[in-house]
One Martini backbone bead per residue (centre of mass of N, CA, C, O) as a GRO file, in nm:
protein
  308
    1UNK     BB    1  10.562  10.038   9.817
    2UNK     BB    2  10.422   9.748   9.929
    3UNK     BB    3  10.291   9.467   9.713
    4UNK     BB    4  10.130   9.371   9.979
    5UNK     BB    5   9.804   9.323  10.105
    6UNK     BB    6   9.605   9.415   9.912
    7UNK     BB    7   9.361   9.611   9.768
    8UNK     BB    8   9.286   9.579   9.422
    9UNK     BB    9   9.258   9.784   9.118
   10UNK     BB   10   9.197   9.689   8.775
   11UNK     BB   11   9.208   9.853   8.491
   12UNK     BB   12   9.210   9.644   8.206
   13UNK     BB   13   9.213   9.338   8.347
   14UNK     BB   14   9.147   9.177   8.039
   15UNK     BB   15   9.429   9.311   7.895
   16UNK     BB   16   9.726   9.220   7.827
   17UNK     BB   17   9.862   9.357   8.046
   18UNK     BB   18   9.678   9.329   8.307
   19UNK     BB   19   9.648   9.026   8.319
   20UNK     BB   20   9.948   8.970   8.397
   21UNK     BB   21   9.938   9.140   8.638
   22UNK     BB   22   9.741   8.982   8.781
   23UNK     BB   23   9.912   8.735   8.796
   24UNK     BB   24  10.134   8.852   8.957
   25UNK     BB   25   9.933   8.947   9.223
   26UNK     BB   26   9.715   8.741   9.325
   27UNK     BB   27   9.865   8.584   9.559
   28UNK     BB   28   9.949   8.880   9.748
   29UNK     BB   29   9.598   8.974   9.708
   30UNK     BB   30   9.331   9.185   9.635
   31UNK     BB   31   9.164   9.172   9.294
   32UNK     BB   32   8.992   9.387   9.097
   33UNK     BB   33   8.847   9.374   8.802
   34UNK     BB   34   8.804   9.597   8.523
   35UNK     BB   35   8.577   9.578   8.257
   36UNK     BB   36   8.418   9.563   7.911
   37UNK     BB   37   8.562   9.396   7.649
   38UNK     BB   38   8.722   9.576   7.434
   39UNK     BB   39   9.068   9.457   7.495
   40UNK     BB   40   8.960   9.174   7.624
   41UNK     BB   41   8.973   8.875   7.798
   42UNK     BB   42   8.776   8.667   8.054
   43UNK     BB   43   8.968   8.453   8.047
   44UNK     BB   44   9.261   8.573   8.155
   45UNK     BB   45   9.122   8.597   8.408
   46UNK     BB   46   9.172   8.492   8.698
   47UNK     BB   47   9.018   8.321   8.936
   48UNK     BB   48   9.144   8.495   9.214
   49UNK     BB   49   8.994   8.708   9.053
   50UNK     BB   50   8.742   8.999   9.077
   51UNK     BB   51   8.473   9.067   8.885
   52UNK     BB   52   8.397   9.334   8.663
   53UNK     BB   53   8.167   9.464   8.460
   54UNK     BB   54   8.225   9.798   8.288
   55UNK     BB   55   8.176  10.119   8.227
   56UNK     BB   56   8.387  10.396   8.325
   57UNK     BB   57   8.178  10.617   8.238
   58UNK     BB   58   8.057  10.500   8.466
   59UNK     BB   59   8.025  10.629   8.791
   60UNK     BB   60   7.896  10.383   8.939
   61UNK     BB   61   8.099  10.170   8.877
   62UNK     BB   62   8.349  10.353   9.012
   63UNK     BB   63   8.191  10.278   9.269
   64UNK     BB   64   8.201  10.014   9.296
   65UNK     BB   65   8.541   9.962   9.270
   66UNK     BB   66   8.601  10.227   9.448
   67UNK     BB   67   8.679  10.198   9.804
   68UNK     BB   68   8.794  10.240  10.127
   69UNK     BB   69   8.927   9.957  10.095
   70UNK     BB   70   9.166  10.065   9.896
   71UNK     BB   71   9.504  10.108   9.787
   72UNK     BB   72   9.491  10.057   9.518
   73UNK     BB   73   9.525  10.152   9.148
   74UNK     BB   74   9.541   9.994   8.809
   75UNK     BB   75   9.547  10.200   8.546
   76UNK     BB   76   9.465  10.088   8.208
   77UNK     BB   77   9.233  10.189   8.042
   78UNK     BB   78   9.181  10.197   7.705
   79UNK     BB   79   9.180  10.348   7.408
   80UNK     BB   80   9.449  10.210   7.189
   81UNK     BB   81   9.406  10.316   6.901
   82UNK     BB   82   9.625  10.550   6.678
   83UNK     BB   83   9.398  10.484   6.426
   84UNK     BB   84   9.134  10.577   6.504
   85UNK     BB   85   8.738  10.651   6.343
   86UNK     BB   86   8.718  10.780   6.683
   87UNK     BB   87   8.866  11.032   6.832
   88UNK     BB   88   8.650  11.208   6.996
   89UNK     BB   89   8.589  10.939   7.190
   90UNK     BB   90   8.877  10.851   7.273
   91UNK     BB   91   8.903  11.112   7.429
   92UNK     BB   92   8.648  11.135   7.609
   93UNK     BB   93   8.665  10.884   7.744
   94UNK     BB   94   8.943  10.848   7.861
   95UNK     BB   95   8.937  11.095   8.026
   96UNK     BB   96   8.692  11.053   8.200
   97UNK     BB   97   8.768  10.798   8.314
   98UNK     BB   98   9.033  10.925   8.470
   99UNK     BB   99   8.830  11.134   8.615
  100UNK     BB  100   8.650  10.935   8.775
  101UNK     BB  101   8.897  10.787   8.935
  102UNK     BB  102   8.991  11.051   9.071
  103UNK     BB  103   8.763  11.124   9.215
  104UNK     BB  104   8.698  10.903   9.366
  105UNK     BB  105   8.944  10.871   9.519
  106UNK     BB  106   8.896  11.148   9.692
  107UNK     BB  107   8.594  11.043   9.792
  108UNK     BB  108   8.747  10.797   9.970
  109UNK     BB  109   9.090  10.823  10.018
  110UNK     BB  110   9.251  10.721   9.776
  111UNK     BB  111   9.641  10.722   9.748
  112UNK     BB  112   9.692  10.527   9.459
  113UNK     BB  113   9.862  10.515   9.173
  114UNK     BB  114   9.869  10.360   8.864
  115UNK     BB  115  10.009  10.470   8.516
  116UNK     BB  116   9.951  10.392   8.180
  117UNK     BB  117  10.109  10.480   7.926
  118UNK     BB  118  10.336  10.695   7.649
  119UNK     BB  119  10.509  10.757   7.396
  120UNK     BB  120  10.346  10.911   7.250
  121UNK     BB  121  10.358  11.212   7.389
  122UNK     BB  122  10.634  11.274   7.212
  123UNK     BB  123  10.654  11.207   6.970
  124UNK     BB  124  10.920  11.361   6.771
  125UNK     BB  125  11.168  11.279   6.920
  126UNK     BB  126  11.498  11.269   7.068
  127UNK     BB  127  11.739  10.968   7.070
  128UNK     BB  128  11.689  10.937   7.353
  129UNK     BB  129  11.374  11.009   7.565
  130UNK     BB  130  11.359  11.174   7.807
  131UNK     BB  131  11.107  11.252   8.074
  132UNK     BB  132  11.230  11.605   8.008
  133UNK     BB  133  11.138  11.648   7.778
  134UNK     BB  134  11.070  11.916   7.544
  135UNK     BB  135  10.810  11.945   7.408
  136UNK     BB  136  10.488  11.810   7.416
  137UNK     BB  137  10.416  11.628   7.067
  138UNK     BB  138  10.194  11.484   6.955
  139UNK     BB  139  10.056  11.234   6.696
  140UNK     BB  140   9.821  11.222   6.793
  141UNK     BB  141   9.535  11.069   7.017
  142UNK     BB  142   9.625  10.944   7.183
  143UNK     BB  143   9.860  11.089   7.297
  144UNK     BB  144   9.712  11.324   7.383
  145UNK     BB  145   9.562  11.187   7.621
  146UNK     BB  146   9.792  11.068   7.755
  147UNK     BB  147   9.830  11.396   7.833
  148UNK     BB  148   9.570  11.439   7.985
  149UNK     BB  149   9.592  11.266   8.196
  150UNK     BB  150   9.875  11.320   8.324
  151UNK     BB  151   9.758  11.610   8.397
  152UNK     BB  152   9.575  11.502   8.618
  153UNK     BB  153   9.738  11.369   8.790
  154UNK     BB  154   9.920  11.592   8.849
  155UNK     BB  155   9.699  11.722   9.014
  156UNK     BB  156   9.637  11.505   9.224
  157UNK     BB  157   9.923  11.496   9.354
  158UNK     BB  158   9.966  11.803   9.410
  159UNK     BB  159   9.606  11.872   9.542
  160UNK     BB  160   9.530  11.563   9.625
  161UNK     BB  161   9.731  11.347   9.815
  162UNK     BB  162   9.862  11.188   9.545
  163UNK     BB  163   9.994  10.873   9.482
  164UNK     BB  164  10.197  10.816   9.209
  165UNK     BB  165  10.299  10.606   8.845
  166UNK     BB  166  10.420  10.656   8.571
  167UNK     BB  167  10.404  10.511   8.273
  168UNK     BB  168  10.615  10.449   7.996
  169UNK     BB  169  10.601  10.317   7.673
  170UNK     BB  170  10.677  10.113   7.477
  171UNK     BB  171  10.677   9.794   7.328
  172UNK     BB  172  10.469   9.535   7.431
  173UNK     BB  173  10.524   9.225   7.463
  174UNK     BB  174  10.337   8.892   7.395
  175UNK     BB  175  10.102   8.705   7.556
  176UNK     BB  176   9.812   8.846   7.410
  177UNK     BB  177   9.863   8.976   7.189
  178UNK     BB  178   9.651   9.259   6.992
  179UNK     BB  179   9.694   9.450   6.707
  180UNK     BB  180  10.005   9.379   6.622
  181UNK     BB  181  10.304   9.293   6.442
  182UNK     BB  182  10.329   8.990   6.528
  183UNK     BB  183  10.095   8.878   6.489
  184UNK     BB  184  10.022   9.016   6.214
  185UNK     BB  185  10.228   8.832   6.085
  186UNK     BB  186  10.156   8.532   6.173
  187UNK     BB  187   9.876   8.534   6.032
  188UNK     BB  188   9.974   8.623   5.733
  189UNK     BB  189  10.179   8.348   5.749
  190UNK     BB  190   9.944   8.137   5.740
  191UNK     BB  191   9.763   8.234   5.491
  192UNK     BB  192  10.085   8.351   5.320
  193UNK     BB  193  10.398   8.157   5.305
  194UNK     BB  194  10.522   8.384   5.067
  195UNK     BB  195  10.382   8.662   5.165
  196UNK     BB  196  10.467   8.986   5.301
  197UNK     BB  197  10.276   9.297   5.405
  198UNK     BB  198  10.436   9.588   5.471
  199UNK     BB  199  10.408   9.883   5.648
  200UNK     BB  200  10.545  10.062   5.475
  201UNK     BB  201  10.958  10.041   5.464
  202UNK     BB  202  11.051   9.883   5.733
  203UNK     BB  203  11.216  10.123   5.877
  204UNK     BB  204  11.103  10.120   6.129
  205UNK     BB  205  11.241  10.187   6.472
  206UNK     BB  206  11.185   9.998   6.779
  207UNK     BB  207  11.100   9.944   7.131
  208UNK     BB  208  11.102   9.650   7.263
  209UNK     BB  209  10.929   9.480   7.537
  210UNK     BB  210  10.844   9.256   7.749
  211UNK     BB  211  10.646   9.170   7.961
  212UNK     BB  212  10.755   9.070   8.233
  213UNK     BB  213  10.942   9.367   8.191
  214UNK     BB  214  10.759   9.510   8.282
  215UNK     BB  215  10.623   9.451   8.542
  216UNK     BB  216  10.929   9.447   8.697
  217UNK     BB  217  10.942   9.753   8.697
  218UNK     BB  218  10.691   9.834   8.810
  219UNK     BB  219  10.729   9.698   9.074
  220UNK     BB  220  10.954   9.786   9.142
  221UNK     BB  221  10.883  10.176   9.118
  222UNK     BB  222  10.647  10.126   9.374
  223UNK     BB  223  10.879  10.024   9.577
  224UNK     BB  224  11.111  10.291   9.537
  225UNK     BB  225  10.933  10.525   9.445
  226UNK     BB  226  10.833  10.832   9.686
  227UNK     BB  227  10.700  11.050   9.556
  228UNK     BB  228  10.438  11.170   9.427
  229UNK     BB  229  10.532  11.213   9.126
  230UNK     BB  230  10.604  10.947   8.890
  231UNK     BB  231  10.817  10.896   8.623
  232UNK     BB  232  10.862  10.623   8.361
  233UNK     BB  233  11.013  10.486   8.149
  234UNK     BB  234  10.958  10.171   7.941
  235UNK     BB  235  11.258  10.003   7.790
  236UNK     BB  236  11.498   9.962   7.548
  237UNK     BB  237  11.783  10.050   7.439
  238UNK     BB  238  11.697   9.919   7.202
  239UNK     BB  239  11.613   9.822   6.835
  240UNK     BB  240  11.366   9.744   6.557
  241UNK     BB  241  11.271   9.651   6.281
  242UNK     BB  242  11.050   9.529   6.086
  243UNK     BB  243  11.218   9.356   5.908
  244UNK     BB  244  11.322   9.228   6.177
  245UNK     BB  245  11.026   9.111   6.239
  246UNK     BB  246  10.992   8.945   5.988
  247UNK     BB  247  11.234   8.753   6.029
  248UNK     BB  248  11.177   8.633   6.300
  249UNK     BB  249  10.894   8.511   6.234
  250UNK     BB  250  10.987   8.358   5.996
  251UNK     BB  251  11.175   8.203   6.117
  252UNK     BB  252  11.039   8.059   6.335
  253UNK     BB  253  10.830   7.925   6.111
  254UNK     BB  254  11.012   7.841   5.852
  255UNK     BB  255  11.053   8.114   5.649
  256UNK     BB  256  11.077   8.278   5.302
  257UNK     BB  257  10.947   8.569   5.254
  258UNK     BB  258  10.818   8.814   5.053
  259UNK     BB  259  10.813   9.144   5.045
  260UNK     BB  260  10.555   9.430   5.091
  261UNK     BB  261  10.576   9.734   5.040
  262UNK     BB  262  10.341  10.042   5.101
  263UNK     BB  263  10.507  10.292   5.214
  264UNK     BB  264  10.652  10.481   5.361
  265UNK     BB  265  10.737  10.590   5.676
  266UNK     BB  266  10.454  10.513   5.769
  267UNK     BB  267  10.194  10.261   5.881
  268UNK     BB  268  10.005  10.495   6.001
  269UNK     BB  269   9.818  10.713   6.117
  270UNK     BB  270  10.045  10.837   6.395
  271UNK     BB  271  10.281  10.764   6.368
  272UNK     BB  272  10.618  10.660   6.508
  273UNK     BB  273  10.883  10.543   6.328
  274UNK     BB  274  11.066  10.663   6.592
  275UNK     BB  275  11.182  10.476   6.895
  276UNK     BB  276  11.406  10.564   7.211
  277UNK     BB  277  11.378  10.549   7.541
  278UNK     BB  278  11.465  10.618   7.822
  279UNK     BB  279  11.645  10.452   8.115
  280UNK     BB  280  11.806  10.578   8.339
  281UNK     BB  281  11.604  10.647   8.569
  282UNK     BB  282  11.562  10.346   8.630
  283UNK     BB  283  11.837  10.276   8.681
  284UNK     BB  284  11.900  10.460   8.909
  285UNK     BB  285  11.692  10.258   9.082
  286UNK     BB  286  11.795   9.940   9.015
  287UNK     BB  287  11.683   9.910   8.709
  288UNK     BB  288  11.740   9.669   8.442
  289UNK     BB  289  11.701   9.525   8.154
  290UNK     BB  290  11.785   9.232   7.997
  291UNK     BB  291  11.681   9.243   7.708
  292UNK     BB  292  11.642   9.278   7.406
  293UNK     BB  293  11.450   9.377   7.148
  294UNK     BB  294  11.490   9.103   6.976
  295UNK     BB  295  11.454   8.921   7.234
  296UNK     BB  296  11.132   9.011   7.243
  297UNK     BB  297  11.045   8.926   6.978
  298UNK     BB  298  11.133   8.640   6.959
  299UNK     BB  299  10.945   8.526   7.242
  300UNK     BB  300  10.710   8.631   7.132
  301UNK     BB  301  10.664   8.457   6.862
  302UNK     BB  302  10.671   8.195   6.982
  303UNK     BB  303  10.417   8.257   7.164
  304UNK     BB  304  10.270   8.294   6.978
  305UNK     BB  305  10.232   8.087   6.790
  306UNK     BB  306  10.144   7.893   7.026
  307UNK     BB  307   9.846   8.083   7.048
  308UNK     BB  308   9.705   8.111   6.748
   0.00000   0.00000   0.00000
């Protein structure tokens, strides 16, 4: 599917993946973006991109934004905290919204669909960890989601005539990242430039991926992978350890502050420690990052530090 002169609706179109994609999309495209406000902000969203503000748990909302006149959907919407303190709002919000979305396409007969999932449906996997690992168990209610969600999508691809792309997410970083380790450590030395509290042991150790070339992989392989139901890891070869990131965003601030570890393997209820997923998958079909994960973390730092 070649991504343009599309009518194109972006659900979670104003939240930091989101709204990039919308930006990349926006020139070549005709965009709607759909959004409740509570992962993103307004300001974000592209002045020649159409906003629909509303929550798609409301199949109104869903009727509104999907019809017979769109070509693609780019379904980002979603709970997205890993240690949410509403789990089963979390699930069941997710799913509908998911259900809805495609219910929506099957009965308007919108056939294309791009889902942003995640690693975490993989839970405590060995890596790097390809796209037909099994069994897949996540430890998380989010990772649970994403893969409750997961097999929506592929029962519509497999019985309802859609054709999806689903992408599995490494960490992504960059400008609007909020919520995650790098703004948080940028914030917490704002405030104490002598000393930073690490989540964990500080050695756990993930692949982050800049959202440029995130979003650079996702418009590949919409454009040249045409099975019916396409999965993609999406991350970088390498790995960075918390404590390395802590030093990346130290050094660009200018500082050296004292480490202090809460303990333990994990930063917090659901974590996966250790996380770097196969991309051969994709290279296969010839795209791999540019970027190693520090390089991605550090441009990262640099862009949130003058953003924050």
């Amino acid at each position: 599917m070649h991504i343009e002169d599309k009518r194109i609706v972006v659900t979670g179109g104003a939240g930091f993946i989101g709204s990039h994609l919308v930006d990349r999309l926006v020139a070549d495209n005709d965009l709607l973006v759909v959004d409740d406000g509570s992962n993103g902000e307004r300001e974000w969203v592209h002045d020649d991109a159409e906003f629909l503000g509303g929550d798609l748990t409301d199949e109104a909302v869903v009727a509104d934004a999907i019809t017979a006149e769109t070509d693609l959907v780019v379904h980002l919407a979603a709970s997205k905290l890993v240690d949410t303190d509403m789990p089963r709002r979390q699930f069941t919000d997710n799913s509908e919204i998911t259900y809805n979305v495609l219910e929506r396409m099957d009965e308007v007969g919108v056939e294309k669909l791009v889902f942003t999932s995640s690693s975490t449906v993989y839970g405590e996997a060995p890596r790097p960890t390809p796209e037909d690992y099994a069994p897949l168990e996540p430890i998380s209610v989010y990772g649970a989601t994403k893969l409750a969600e997961e097999s929506l999508i592929s029962t519509y691809a497999h019985s309802h005539d859609l054709q999806s792309w689903v992408f599995r997410f490494a960490n992504i970083v960059g400008p609007r990242l909020r919520g995650a380790v790098i703004p948080d450590f940028v914030e917490k030395l704002r405030e104490d430039p002598e000393s930073l509290t690490i989540l964990g042991d500080g050695r756990q150790e993930k692949s982050y991926m800049h959202v440029s070339e995130c979003l650079d992989a996702m418009v590949y392989a919409v454009e040249h992978a045409d099975a019916d139901h396409n999965v993609f890891n999406l991350g970088t070869r390498t790995t960075t350890s918390v404590d390395r990131i802590a030093d990346i965003v130290a050094d660009e601030m200018g500082l050296d502050p004292a480490y202090e570890h809460t303990g333990g393997d994990r930063g917090w209820t659901g974590d996966v420690p250790r996380m770097r997923l196969s991309i051969e998958k994709l290279a296969g079909l010839g795209w791999e990052p540019d970027q190693s994960s520090d390089d991605a973390v550090r441009q990262s730092a640099r862009e949130l530090i003058e953003e924050l």
